[in-house]
Steps between C-alpha positions, in 0.01 A plus 500: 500500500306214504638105649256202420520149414400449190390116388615515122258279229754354249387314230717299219352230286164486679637441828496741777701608797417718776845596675473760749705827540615795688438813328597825528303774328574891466445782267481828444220766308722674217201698442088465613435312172837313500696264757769268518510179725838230559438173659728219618490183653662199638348117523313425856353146395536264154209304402467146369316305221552136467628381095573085390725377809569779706395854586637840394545816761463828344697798691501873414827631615463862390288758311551837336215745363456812373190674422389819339161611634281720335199585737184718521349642794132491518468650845752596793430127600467292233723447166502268214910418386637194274850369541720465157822326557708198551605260759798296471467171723794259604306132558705191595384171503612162620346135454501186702421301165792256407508627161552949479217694452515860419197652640489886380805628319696778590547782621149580349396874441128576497333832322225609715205774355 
C-alpha cells in the first residue's frame, strides 16, 4: 500500500485547478501479465481562480478508482504496465462572487487509459 498526496489538475472550460489530495494506493498481481490496483482519497487543500467580482475555491472531497493492469516484464527489475479504468471524483466548490457561480459540476467521473 502506497499513501501520497496527490495535487489533482482539473480543468473545465479552460480554466484550471490544482487541489491537492491524500491518496491511498494498493493492488494486487492476479497474474505476472495482469494486476489490479484501488485508490481513494480525501481533499487536503482547495485551490482558487479569481472570475467577474469574486473568486471561486475548488475542493476535492473524495475519489474512487479502479484499474485493471495489464503489464510485461522485461527483466526481474524493470516492467512496462498501462492502467485501464475509471475514477469517480466528488469536487465541491464555493464562491465569494455576489452573484452564484458553479465552478465544475458534480460529482464528476473521469475514464482514465
Amino acid at each position: 500500500m502506497l499513501a501520497l498526496i496527490t495535487k489533482w489538475v482539473l480543468t473545465y472550460k479552460n480554466v484550471d485547478v490544482n487541489p491537492e489530495a491524500f491518496r491511498l494506493r494498493a493492488g494486487t498481481e492476479i497474474n505476472r501479465y495482469l494486476a489490479v490496483e484501488a485508490q481513494a482519497g480525501l481533499g487536503t487543500a482547495s485551490d482558487t481562480y479569481k472570475v467577474t467580482g469574486g473568486q471561486v475555491d475548488i475542493k476535492v472531497d473524495s475519489f474512487y478508482s479502479l484499474f485493471l493492469r495489464p503489464q510485461l516484464n522485461l527483466t526481474n527489475t524493470v516492467s512496462v504496465y498501462g492502467l485501464v479504468g475509471g475514477t469517480y471524483i466528488d469536487v465541491s466548490s464555493t464562491s465569494s462572487s455576489a452573484t452564484h457561480v458553479r465552478a465544475l459540476p458534480t460529482p464528476h467521473l473521469m475514464a482514465q487509459v
